[in-house]
Each structure stands twice: as structure tokens, then as C-alpha cells.
C-alpha positions in Angstrom: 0.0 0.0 0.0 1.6 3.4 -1.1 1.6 6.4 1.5 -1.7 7.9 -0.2 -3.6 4.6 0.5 -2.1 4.3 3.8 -3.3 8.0 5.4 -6.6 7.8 3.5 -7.3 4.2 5.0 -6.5 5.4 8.3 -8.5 8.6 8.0 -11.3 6.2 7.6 -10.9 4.2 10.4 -10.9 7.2 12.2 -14.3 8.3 11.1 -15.4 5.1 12.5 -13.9 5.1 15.5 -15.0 8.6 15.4 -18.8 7.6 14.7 -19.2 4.7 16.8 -17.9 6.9 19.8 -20.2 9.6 19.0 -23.1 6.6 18.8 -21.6 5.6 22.6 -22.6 9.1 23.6 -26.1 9.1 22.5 -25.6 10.9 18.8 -27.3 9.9 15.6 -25.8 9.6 12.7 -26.8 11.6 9.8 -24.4 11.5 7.2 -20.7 11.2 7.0 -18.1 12.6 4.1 -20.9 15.2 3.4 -20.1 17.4 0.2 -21.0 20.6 -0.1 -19.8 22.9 -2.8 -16.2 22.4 -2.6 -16.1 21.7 1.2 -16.5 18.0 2.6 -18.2 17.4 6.1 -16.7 14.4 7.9 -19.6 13.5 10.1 -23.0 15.1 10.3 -24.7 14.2 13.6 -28.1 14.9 15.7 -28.2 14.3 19.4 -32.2 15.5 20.8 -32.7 18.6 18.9 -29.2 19.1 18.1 -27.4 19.3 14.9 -23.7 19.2 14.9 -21.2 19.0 12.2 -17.8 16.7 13.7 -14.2 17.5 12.0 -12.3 14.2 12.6 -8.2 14.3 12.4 -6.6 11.0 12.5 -2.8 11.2 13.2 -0.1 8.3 13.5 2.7 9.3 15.5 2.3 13.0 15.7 1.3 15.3 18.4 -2.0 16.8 17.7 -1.5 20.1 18.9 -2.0 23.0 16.4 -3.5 20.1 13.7 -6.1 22.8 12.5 -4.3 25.4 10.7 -6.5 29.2 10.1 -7.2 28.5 6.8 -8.5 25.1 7.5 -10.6 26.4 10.3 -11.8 29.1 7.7 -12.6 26.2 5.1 -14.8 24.8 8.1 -16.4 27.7 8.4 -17.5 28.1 5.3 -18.8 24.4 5.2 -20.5 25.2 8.4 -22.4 28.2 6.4 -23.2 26.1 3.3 -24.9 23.8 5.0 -26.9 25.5 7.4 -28.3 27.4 3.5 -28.4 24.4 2.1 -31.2 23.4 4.7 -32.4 26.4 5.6 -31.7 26.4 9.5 -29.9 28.9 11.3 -26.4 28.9 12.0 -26.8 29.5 15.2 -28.6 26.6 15.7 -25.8 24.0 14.0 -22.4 23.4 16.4 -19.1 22.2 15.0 -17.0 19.9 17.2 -13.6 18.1 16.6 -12.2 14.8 17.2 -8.6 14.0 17.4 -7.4 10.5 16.9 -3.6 9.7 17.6 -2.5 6.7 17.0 1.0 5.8 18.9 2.5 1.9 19.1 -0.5 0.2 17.9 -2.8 2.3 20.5 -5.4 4.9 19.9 -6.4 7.7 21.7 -9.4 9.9 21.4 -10.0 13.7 21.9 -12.9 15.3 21.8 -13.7 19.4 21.6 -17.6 19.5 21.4 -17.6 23.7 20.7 -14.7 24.1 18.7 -15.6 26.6 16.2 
């Protein structure tokens, strides 16, 4: 398996660890890899009445800190607009969260940062 292969297969696996934690904690799944115009939505997820879009990073070996540069977090942004047009629901009214996933000697660790934009 080439590098490419490698980090997008573990990017998946960390949306589903990411999911079925999220699932643990009494979230429903709406949709996952969510495009919008040119902006992609890892996990859409609804919990009561609440709607909230879930970044997910997956790292192997690497400290997580600073994993979200400015432009990425404007890129989330944006996504976080589109979609709240897209259905027609305020934006106030949508949260985005973020889930770190580091993976270090075979183990995995999970953060979680439920208002992070």
C-alpha cells in the first residue's frame, strides 16, 4: 500500500472510530463525508434537537496540537455556512466539534472538543 492509501485508509478508520464513539454518547448519525460545494463534512450528527457537524483528524505518530491550521478552520467555516443554507436552518442553531485521533505503538487515543468553532 503506497503512502496515499495508507493515510486515507487510516483517515477512515478514524471516522469510524469517530462515529461509533459519538453513537456511545447518545448521537445519531446523519451522514458522513458530506459534500457541499467544494467543502467536505466528515460527520453530520443529531443528538435531541441538536445538529452538529464533527471534524475528525486522525494522526499516527504526531502530536495533535495545532492540527487545524487558520485557513482550514476558515474552510470549516464556510462548510458550516453552506450547510446550514443548504437546509435552511440557522447557523446558530448548528455546532461544529472536533475529534482527534492519535494513534501511537498500535494504540489509539481519542479527543474530543464539542464547541470548537
Amino acid at each position: 500500500m503506497n503512502t496515499a492509501d495508507a493515510r486515507q485508509d487510516l483517515g477512515k478508520r478514524g471516522e469510524a472510530a469517530a462515529a461509533l464513539y459519538l453513537h456511545s454518547l447518545g448521537w445519531e448519525n446523519i451522514r458522513r463525508n458530506y459534500r457541499i460545494k467544494r467543502f467536505e463534512i466528515d460527520i453530520i450528527a443529531r443528538k435531541d434537537d441538536h445538529c452538529c457537524l464533527f471534524e475528525v483528524k486522525t494522526r499516527r505518530n504526531r502530536a495533535a496540537t495545532n492540527i487545524i491550521s487558520e485557513r482550514q478552520k476558515a474552510h470549516l467555516r464556510l462548510a458550516h455556512r453552506a450547510f446550514c443554507e443548504q437546509m435552511n436552518i440557522s447557523e446558530l442553531s448548528v455546532s461544529y466539534a472536533l475529534i482527534i485521533i492519535s494513534v501511537h505503538n498500535g494504540k489509539a487515543s481519542l479527543e474530543y472538543y464539542p464547541h470548537f468553532l
